[in-house]
Every structure is written in C-alpha cells, then in structure tokens.
C-alpha positions in Angstrom: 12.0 44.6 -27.5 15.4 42.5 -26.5 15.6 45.3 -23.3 11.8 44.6 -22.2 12.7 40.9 -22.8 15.7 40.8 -20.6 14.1 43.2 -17.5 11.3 40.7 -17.3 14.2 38.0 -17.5 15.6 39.7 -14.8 12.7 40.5 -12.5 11.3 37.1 -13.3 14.7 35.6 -11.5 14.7 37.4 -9.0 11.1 36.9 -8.3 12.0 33.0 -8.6 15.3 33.9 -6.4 13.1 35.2 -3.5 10.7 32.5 -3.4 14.0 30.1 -3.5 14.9 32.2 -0.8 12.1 31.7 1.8 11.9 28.3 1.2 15.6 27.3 1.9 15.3 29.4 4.9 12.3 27.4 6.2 13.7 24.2 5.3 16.9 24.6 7.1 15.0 25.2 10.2 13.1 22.2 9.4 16.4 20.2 9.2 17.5 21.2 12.4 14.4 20.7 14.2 14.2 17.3 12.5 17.9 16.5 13.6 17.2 17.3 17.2 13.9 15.1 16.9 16.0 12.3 15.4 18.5 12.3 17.7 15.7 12.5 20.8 14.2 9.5 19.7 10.8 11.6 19.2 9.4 9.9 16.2 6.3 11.1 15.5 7.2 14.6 15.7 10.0 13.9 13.3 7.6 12.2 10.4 5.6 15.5 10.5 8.5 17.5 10.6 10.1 15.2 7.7 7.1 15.8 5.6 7.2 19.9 6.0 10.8 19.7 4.9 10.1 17.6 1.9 7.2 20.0 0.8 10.0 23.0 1.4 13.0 21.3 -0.1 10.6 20.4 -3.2 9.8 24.1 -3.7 13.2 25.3 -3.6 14.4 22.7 -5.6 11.4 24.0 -8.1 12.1 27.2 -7.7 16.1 26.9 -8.9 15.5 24.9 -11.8 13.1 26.6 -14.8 14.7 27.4 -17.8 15.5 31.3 -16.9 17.6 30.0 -14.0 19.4 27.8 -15.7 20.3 30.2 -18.8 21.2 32.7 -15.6 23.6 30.4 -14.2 25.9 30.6 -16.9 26.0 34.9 -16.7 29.4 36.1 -15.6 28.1 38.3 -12.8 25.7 36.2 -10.7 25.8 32.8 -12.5 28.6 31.6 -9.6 25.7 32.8 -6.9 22.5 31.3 -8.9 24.4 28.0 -9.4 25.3 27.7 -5.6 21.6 28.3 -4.5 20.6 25.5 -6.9 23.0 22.9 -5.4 22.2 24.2 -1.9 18.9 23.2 -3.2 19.5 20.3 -4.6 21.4 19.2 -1.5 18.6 19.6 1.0 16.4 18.1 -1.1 18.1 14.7 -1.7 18.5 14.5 2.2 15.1 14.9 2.7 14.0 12.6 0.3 16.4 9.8 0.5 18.3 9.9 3.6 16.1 11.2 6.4 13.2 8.8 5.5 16.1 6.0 5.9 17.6 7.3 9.3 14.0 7.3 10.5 13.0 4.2 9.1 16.1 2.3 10.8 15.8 0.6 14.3 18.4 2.8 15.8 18.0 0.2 18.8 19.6 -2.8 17.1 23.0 -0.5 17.2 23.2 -1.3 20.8 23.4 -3.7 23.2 20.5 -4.7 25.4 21.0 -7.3 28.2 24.2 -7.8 28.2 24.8 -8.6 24.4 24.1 -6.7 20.6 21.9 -8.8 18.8 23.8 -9.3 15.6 21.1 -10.4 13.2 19.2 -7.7 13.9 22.3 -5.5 13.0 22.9 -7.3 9.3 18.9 -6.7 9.0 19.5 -2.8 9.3 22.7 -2.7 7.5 21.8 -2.4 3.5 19.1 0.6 4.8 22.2 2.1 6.6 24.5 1.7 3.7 21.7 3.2 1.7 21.4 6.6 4.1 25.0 6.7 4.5 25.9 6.4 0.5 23.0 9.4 -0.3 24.9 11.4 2.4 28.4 10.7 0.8 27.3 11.6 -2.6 25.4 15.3 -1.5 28.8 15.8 0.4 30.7 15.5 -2.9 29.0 17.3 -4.7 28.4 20.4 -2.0 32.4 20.1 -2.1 32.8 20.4 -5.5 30.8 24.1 -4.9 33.4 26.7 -5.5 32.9 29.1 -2.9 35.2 31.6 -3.5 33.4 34.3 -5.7 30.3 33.9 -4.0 28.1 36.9 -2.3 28.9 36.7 1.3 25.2 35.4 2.3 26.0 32.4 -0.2 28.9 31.5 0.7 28.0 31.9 3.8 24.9 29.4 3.4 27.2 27.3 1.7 29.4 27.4 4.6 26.8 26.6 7.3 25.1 23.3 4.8 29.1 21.9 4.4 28.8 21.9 8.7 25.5 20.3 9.3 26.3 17.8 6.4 30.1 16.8 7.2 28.4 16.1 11.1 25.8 14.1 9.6 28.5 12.2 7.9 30.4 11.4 10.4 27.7 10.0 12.3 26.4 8.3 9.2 29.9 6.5 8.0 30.3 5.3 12.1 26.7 3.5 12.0 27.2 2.1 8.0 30.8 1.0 9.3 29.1 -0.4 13.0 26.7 -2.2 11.0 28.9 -4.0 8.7 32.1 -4.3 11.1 30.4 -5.2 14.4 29.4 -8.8 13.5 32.8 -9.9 12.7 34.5 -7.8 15.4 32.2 -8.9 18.0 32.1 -12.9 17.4 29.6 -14.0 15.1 32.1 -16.3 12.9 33.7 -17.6 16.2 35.6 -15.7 20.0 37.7 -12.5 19.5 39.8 -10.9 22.1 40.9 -7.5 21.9 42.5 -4.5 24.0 40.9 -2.1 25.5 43.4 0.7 26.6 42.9 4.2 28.4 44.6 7.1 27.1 46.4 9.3 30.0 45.6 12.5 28.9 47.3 14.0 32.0 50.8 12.3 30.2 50.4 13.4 26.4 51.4 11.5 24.0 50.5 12.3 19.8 47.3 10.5 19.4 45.7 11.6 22.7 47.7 10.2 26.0 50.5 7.3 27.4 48.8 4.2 27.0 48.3 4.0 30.9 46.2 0.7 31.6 44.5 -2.2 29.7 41.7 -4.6 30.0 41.5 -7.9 28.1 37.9 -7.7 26.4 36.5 -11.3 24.9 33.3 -10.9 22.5 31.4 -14.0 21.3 28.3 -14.1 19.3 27.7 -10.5 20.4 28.4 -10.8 23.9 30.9 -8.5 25.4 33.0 -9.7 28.7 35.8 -7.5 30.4 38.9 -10.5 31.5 42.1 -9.4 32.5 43.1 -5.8 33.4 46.6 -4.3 33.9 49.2 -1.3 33.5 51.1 -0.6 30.5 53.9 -0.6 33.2 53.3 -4.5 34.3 54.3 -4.8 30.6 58.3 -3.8 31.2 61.0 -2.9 28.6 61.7 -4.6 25.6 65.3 -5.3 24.3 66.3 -5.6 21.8 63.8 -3.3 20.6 60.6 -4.2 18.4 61.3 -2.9 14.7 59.5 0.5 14.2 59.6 1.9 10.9 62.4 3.7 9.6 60.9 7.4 10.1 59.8 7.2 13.0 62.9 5.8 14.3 64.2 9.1 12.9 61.9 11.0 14.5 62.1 9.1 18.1 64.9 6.6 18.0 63.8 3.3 19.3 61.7 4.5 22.0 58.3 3.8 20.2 59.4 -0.5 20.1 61.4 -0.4 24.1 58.6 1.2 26.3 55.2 0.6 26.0 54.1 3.8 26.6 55.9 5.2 23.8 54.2 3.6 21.1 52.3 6.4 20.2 55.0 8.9 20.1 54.0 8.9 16.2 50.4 10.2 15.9 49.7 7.0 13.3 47.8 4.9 15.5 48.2 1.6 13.7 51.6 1.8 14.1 51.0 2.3 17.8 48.5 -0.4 18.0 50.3 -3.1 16.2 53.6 -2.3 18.5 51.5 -2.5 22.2 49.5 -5.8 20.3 52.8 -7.5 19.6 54.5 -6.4 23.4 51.8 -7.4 25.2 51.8 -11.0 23.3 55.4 -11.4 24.4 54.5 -10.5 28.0 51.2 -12.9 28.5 51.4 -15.4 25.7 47.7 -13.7 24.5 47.6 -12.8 21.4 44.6 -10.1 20.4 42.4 -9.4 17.4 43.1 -5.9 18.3 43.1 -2.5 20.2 40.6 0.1 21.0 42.0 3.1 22.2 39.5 5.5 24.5 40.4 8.5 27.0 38.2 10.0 30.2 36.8 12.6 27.5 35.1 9.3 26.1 34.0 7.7 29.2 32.8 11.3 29.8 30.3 11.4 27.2 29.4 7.6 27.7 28.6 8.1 31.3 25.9 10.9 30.2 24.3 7.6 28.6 24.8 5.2 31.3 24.2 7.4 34.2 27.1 7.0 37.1 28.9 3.8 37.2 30.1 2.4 40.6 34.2 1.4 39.9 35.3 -1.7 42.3 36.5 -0.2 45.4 33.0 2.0 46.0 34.4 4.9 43.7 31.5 6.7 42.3 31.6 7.9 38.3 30.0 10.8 37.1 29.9 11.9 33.6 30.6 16.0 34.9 33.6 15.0 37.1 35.1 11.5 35.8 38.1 13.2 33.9 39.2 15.7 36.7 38.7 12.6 39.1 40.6 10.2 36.8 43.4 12.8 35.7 44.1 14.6 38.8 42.2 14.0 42.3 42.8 10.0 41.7 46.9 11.3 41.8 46.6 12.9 44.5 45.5 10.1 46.8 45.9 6.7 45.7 49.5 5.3 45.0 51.5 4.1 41.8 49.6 0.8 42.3 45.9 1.8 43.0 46.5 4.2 40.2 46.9 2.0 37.8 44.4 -0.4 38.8 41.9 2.4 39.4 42.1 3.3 35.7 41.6 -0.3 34.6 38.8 -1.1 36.6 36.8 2.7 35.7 37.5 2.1 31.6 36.2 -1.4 31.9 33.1 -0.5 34.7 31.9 1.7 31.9 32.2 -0.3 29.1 30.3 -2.9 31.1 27.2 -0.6 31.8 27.4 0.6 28.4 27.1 -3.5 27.4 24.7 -4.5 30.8 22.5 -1.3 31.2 19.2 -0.4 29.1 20.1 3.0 27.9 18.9 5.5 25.0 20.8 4.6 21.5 20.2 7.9 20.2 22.1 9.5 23.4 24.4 6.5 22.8 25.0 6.9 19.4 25.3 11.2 19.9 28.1 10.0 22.3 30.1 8.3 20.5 29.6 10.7 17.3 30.9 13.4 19.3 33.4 11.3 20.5 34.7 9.7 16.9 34.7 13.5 15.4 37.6 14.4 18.0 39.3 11.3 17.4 38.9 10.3 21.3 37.9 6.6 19.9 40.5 4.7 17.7 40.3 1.1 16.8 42.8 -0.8 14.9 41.9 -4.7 13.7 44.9 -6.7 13.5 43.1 -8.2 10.5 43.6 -6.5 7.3 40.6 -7.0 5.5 38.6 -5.1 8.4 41.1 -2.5 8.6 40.9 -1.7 5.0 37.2 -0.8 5.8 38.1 1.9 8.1 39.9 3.6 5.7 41.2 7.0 6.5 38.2 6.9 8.5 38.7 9.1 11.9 38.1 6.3 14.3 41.1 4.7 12.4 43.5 7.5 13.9 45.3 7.2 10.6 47.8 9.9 9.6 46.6 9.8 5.6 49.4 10.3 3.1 47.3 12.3 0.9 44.6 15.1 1.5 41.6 16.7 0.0 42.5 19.9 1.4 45.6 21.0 2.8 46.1 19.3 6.2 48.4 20.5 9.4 48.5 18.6 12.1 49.5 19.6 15.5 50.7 16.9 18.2 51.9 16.9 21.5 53.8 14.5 23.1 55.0 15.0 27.0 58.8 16.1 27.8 58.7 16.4 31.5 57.9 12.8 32.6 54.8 14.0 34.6 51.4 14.2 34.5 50.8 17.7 34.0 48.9 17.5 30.1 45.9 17.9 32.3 46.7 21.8 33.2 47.4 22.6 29.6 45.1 25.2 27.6 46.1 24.6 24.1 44.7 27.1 20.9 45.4 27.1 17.4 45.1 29.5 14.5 46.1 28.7 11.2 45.9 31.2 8.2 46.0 30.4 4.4 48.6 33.1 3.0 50.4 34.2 -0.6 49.9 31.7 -3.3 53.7 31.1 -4.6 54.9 31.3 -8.1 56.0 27.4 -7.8 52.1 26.8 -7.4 52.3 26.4 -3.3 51.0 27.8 -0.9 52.1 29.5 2.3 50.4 28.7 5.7 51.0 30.6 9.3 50.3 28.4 12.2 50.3 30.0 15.8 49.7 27.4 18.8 50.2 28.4 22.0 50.0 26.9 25.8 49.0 28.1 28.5 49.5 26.1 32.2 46.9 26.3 34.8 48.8 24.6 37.1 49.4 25.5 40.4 52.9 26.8 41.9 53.2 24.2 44.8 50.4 21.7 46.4 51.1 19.0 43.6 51.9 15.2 44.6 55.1 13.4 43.5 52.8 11.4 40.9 52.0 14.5 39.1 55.1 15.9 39.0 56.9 12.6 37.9 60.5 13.2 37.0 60.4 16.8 36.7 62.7 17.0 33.6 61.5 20.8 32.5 64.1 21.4 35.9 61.6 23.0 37.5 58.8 20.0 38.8 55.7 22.4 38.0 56.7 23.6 34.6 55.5 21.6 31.9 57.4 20.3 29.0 55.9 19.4 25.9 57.5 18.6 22.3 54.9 20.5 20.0 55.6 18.7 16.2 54.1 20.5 13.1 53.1 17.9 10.2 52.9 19.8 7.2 50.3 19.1 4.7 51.3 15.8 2.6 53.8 16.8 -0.6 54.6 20.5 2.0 57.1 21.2 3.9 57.7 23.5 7.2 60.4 26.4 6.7 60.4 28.5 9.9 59.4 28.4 13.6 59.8 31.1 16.3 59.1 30.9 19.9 57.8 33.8 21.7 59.2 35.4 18.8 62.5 34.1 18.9 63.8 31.9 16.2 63.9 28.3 17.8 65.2 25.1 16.6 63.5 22.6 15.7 64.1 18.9 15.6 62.9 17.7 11.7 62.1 14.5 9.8 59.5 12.6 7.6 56.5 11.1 8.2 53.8 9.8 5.6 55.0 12.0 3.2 54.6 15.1 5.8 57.5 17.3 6.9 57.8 17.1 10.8 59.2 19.8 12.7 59.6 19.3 16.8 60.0 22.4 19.3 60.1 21.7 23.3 58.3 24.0 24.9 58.3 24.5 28.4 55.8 26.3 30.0 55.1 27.4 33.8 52.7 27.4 36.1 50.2 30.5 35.1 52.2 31.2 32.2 51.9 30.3 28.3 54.4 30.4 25.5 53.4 30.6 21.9 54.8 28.9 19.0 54.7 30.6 15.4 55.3 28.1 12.3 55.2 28.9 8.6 54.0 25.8 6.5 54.0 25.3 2.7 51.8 22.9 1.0 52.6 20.7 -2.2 50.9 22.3 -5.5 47.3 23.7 -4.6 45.2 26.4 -5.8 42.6 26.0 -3.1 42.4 28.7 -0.7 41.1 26.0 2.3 43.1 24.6 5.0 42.5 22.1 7.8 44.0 21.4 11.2 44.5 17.6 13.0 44.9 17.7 16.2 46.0 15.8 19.4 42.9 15.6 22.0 43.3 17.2 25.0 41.9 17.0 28.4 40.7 20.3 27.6 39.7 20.9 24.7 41.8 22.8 21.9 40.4 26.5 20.9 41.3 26.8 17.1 40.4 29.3 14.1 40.9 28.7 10.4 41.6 31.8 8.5 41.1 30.8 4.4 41.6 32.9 1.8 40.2 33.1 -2.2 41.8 30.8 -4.6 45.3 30.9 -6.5 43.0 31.3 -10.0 41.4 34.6 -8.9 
C-alpha cells in the first residue's frame, strides 16, 4: 500500500513537473517578446503579450505549489531541483504581475527631454510607479540569488542561470530610471541653477575608470533646461603645486600624481575620488565652482547618436553613431593639431548632449542607450552634494570601487605607460577561474588578461605616439593593476610565463598588484595572476573592468561550493 502510495506520489510530480515544464518554457518566450515590445515602444502588442504571460506564469506558479510538491522539495535527491523550479516560478510570475503592468503603465516619455527641456513635474508624477516596478524587481533579484545553484541538474541550473541574466539587465535599467526619477529634479534645477562638468573620457590614453580626462564643457541646468557654457582641455587647466591632498593609498599607489595633473585624477579606478580632485582644480583655475562631474566616453556618444541620428560638430564635422569613436580616437589625431584636438572633443561631447536635450527622439531607444551604456560603466556621475550621492550607492553609474562584495570581485584596470594615444589599438580579454577552496576558508582565483596591439608598425602621427616612453613610439605601455576581491589578497603574477614584479599596495580594502606591460605592434603579451579572496564558501566570482575602446572579451569559470 505505502509503495502504490509513493509511485502515484511520484508519477503525480512528475506529471505536475512536466506541465511546470511547458509553461515556464512558454512564458520565457513571452518575457522576451514582451521585453523587445517594451523597449520598441509597441504598446498594444505588449498588453496582449503581458496578458499571455500572466496566464503562463499563473499556471506554472500553480503547477509548483500543491501539497506533493512541496512535501517533494524537502527529499534529498530532487528536492534542491523541485525547489529551484518553484522559485523560477515564482520569479516570473511576480514580474508579470507586478512589475511589467508598471513599466507599461509608466510614461516612458516624461524620462526625456522634449524641446529643449525635461519636464520635471511630469517626472515626480511617474516616480512612486517607478519606485514601485523597480522595488518588485529588487526583491525577485534577491531572492533568485538566494537560489543555491550548485547541486542543481544541469537544465536547472542552467534555467536558473539564464532568469539571473534577463533579471540583473532588467535591474539595471530599472534602478537607472527609479534613481533618474528621483535624482533628476534636484540635479537638473528645480530648487534653484546647477552647474556641472561634463568631461570626455580619452579612451585612446587609458586611464582606470575608462580614459585621461581630455576636455570639458561647463553645463548650467535650471528648472529642467539644459545649456552647454564654457568648453576647454584638461590641459588649459595646468599643474598644481603644491599638490591637492589625495588620500593616503593612493598616494601609495601613485605618488602625488592624481592631485598635480589633471589628467591623472583617475589613476585610481574610484571615481569620486577622481571627480572631487578635477571639481576642486578646475575651481582654482576659473573661480567656478560646480555641483558636479559627469564622466562619458565616445562608446557613449556612440550609442546616443543611434538615438539622435548624426549630429553636425561646429566646424562642419559630421557625427555618426557607426564611426564617431574611430573618428574621435584616431582619424581626428591624425589631422587636426594639439589645439583643434582638444577643442574638437569639447565641441562633439557637448553637440551631442545638445541634440539629445534639443531633438524629439524615441525614449525607449534613449533609455536602451544609456542602459547599455550605465551596465559598462561608460557613464559616471559624481554630485558634490552628499545627500544625492548617498542615493547612488554602489550603484554602477557611481564608478564606485565598493569596499565590500556580494560575491567575490576582481577588478582589472588599465592605466597608460607610454604617454600616447595608443589605448585605442588594444584588444584586451579576460578569463578568471574559481579554483581550490583553502583550509583557512579562502579561496583561490586564476586571472589570465592579455593584450593584444593592432597597431600599425609606421604611418602613425606624433599625437598618437606622444612621448613614446615604451622606447619604441609604436609599442604600447600599459600598467595592468589586479584588485583582489575586498578582505583578498593577490600572491603571484607571471608574464608570458615569467615571474614578473609587481608594484603592490591597498585600496578600499583590496590588494593592488601593478605589472607594465608593453606590448608591440601585432603582438600581445599575457598576464597570469593568482588571487585569494577573504573567507567564502561560494563558488562565484566576478570581474570589474576598465572600458575600452574595444570592448573587453571575458569568461568566468565558477566552480561548486566549499560545503560540497
């Protein structure tokens, strides 16, 4: 009697299992579809596909929660996979009921600008709905996190896997429009005038949190209303001695080069720190003192021009979202001078930020833009006042180095060594791989970067070869510094297989080790790096990076955790 009992217990599960099954397949589909309606700004093809994916979530969610399924979530065998699909289940459903219906709901249009200016009370109106949306996404994040994926069949875990992407992307985008909403008022002028800088990242000239500060343009925002004022070259702003205080590890790390040259303020990939330095220089220089600094590169003004459409720069230079970074990064060196340089870089930031402000474009294109562009970190902003900095958080848009982490953390940042402009040739990659748990309760990491220059062996102007201080003017030189994970430390580094030295020091509670690497034209050098992280028994890892012209090809390895 107990044997029939338990094979109909059995087949009944799996019969429940299957149906689960076929309606968390259809429902993902749903979810993408629905995504890619969202973000076209089709509407009414979204409410239908929103309603098919509540009906499918609602079955699954059905089908992964009778009284059989629960009792055979706590078996030893398949309880780990059972539980899983239920809060797969679970997860889907909660974003189709509660978050979805609020992203549709919202008038995506009052995030940005039309005629010249962002209607801020339009914004407030939207922002408790956003809040809403963004607070349901947060919580399903959790609790998907919480998942342990480790003993999980590989069609689970992979499942799991796939959810953890869509929903962290959805975040992202998410926590940028609940922050927009409740940020952009302030920081654009509704309580009286703000000033703040807008400077481009060099990307041809690296430097930790993306490129050299190269130019800047004075933006004033009132009431909502954006105008571009003075523009400049971090070069008009001189030298500064005695030097500006920088904090005591970094002046390990770099001396006093971050608070002397402007362009070194972001030697340290903590962009506060940068920010508050080039705020405070270029007070001493103009007398001005900002509200703040936003930080963007040509990557950015990339995606933004896909929005805008071409924007005409003063001077009759044409700006196309496919070639604005190879125009801005190398042709523009190789025929203008110092001079037009710099001003052509300060005039093509601000052109584009005033079409984003004066043309009628899509917001869902708009907002995909800068999504994509806030997930690589290619847009930081800093507020000079705390209590909207605190808002941002660890927040990626914040370019904050975090002194703790969720999950084991290495970062990867490169600043230039030969004084030239050849960043724009590199090909960076990165794997990192989750090794042996220890019997001190760390964990071992293997890191491998490598380079690889696509420069060419002769044909390149003085401006891109700069100072040439690799020797030769074509190799380039770049310091490649390994941040462990916070609490970790890094205990080895070879170079091409060779031993190597690496400069070392603190920051944020991260071991930093630097190797120069110097790399020829054609050729590429590679960097191995073993990393240990502070007590963890997860078998996850992460990687932070320093954004690239091109962009950085990188593989996680993880492994199960310490407890199996």
């Amino acid at each position: 009697m107990v044997g029939s009992l338990l094979l109909a217990a059995v087949g009944w599960i799996g019969f429940r299992g299957w149906q689960a099954r076929a309606h968390l397949v259809n429902a993902a589909g749903l979810a993408r579809e629905l995504s890619a309606q969202v973000v076209g700004g089709d509407t009414d093809r979204a409410l239908r596909t929103l309603a098919a994916l509540q009906a499918q979530s609602r079955a699954a969610r059905g089908a992964t929660s009778d009284p059989s399924w629960r009792l055979a979530r706590h078996t030893p065998v398949a309880g780990d996979d059972l539980d899983a699909v239920r809060q797969i289940a679970v997860a889907i459903d909660e974003l189709a009921r509660q978050a979805f219906p609020t992203l549709l709901r919202t008038d995506l249009t009052s995030l940005v600008p039309a005629g010249g200016r962002l209607d801020l009370t339009r914004l407030t109106a939207v922002s408790a709905e956003l809040s809403q949306a963004n607070e349901s996404v947060q919580r399903t994040r959790r609790n998907l996190a919480s998942v342990p994926a480790d003993r999980l069949v590989s069609q689970v875990r992979q499942a799991l896997t796939d959810l953890r992407g869509e929903i962290d992307r959805l975040s992202s985008l998410t926590t940028a429009a609940d922050q927009g909403a409740r940020l952009l008022p302030p920081v654009l002028g509704v309580n009286g005038p703000r000033k703040y800088l807008l400077v481009s990242q060099n990307l041809a000239e690296l430097r930790a949190t993306g490129g050299m500060f190269g130019a800047y343009a004075l933006m004033e925002a009132e009431n909502g209303t954006v105008k571009m004022g003075k523009q400049g070259s971090t070069a008009s702003l001189g030298r500064f001695t005695p030097a500006l205080k920088v904090p005591a590890e970094i002046r390990t790390l770099w001396t006093d080069l971050p608070g002397i040259y402007p362009a070194d303020v972001n030697l340290s990939p903590h962009f506060p720190t940068a920010a508050a330095l080039y705020r405070e220089m270029f007070r001493r220089k103009t007398g001005t003192t900002v509200d703040g600094v936003l930080a963007v590169d040509p990557v950015v003004l990339s995606y933004l021009l896909k929005a805008t459409g071409p924007v005409l720069v003063p001077g009759g230079v044409p700006l196309a979202s496919e070639k604005v970074v190879q125009t801005l990064l190398n042709e523009s060196y190789q025929r203008l001078s110092v001079k037009q340089q710099d001003d052509f870089f300060a005039s093509s930031a601000a052109s584009v930020f005033d079409a984003f402000f004066e043309k009628n474009v899509n917001p869902r294109v708009l907002l995909s833009a800068f999504d994509r562009a806030i997930t690589e970190r290619r847009i930081l902003f800093w507020s000079a006042r705390p209590e909207e900095q605190r808002m941002f958080g660890d927040s990626r848009m914040a370019g904050t180095l975090p002194e703790q982490d969720t999950v084991p953390t290495v970062g990867v940042f490169l600043n230039d060594g030969s004084g030239a402009k050849l960043g724009y040739y590199l090909r960076p990659t990165a794997n990192l791989m989750v090794g042996e748990c220890r019997s001190d309760g760390r964990r071992e990491l293997r890191l491998r970067v490598t380079l690889r220059s696509t420069a060419p062996k002769s044909g390149l102007s003085e401006s891109v070869l700069g100072l040439g201080m690799a020797g030769d003017p074509y190799t380039a030189r770049t310091l490649v510094s390994v941040y462990s994970p916070a609490g970790g430390a890094v205990t080895e580094a070879r170079l091409d297989g060779v031993e190597t030295a690496l400069g070392s020091g603190t920051e944020r509670r991260r071991q930093v080790a630097t190797a120069s690497v110097d790399v020829g034209p054609g050729a590429e050098r590679a960097l191995e790096v073993t990393v240990l992280t502070a007590k963890t028994g997860v078998g996850q890892a992460e990687l932070r990076l320093t954004p690239t012209a091109s962009p950085w090809t990188t593989q996680v390895h993880s492994a199960p955790s310490c407890e199996q």
